[in-house]
C-alpha positions as CSV (number, residue, x, y, z in Angstrom):
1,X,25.8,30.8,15.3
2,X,23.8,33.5,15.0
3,X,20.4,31.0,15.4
4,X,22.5,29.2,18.6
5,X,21.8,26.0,16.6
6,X,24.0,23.1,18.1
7,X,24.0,19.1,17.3
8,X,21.2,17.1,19.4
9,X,21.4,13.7,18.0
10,X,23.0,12.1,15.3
11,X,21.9,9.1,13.0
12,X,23.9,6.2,11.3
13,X,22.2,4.0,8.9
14,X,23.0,1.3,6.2
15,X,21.7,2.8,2.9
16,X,22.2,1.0,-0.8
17,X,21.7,3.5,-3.6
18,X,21.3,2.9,-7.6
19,X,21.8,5.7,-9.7
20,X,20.9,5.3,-13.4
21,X,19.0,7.4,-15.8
22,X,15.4,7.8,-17.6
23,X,14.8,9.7,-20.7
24,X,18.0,11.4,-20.2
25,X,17.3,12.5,-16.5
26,X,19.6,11.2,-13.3
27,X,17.5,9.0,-11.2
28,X,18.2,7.5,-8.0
29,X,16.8,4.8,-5.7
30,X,17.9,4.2,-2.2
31,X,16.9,1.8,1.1
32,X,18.1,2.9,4.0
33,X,18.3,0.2,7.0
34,X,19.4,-0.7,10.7
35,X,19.0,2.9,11.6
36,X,20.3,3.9,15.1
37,X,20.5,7.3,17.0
38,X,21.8,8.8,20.1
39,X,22.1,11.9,21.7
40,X,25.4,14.3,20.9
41,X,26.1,17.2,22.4
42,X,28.8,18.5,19.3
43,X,29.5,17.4,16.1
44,X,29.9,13.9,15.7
45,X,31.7,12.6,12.5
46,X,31.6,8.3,13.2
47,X,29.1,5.8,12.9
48,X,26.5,5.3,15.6
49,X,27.0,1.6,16.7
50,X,25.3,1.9,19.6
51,X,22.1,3.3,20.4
52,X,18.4,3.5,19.9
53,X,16.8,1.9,17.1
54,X,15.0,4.3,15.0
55,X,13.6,2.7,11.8
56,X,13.4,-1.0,13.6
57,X,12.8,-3.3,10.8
58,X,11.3,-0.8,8.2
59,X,13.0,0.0,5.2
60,X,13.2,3.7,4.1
61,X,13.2,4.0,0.5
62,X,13.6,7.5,-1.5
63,X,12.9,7.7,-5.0
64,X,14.7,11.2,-6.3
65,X,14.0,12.1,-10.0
66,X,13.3,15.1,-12.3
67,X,9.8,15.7,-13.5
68,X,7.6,13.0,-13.5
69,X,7.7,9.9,-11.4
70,X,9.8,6.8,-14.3
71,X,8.0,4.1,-15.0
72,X,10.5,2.2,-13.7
73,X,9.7,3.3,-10.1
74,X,5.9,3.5,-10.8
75,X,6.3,-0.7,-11.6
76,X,9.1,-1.2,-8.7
77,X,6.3,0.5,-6.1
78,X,3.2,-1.8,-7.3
79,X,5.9,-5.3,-7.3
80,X,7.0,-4.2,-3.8
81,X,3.3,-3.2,-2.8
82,X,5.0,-0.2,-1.1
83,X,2.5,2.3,1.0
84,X,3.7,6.3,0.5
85,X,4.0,7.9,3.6
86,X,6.7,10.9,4.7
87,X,9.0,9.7,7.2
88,X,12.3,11.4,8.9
89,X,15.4,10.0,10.0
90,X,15.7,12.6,13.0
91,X,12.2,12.7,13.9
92,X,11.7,8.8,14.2
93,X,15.5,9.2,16.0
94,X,14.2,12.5,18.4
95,X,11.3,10.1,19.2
96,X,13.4,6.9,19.8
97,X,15.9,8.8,22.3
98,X,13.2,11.1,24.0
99,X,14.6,14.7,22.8
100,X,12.4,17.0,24.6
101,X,10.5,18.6,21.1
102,X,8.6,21.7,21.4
103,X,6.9,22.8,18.0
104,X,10.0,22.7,15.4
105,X,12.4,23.9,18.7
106,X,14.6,20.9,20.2
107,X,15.6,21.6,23.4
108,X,18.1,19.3,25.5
């Protein structure tokens, strides 16, 4: 309240998630797909079935561990040839529905 920060857009998206463990540490994988957004005006708690597509037919996928990257992931990134990169579920959907962005302030 005190920031005047209000919901712009909201995101719903499929995501599968396996949680295990290495060397005694939690570690989770997760791909996120058939992303959509749209603009909201107040808190929003229900999936987006219409809207923008926001991660088309890219697939996100987190890796979330303690320490050192597993092995595990290490061989799971070379079989999938996956490329790094930093992505953002409300960037790609500010982008996708045309939120008027100004440095890190949304206005709308």
């Amino acid at each position: 309240a005190a920031r005047r920060l209000r919901p712009v857009c909201t995101v719903t998206y499929d995501r599968v998630a396996y949680l295990g463990k290495d060397q005694g540490n939690p570690i989770r994988l997760t791909f996120d797909r058939r992303a959509f957004g749209r603009r909201v005006n107040e808190p929003l708690i229900q999936m987006v079935t219409q809207g923008k597509p926001v991660i088309n037919d890219d697939v996100i996928v987190e890796f979330k561990f303690l320490g050192t990257m597993p092995v595990l992931f290490k061989d799971v990134i070379e079989e999938l040839k996956l490329i790094p990169r930093s992505g953002s579920k409300y960037r790609r959907c500010a982008d996708a529905i045309q939120l008027p962005v100004a440095g890190n302030i949304v206005h709308g």
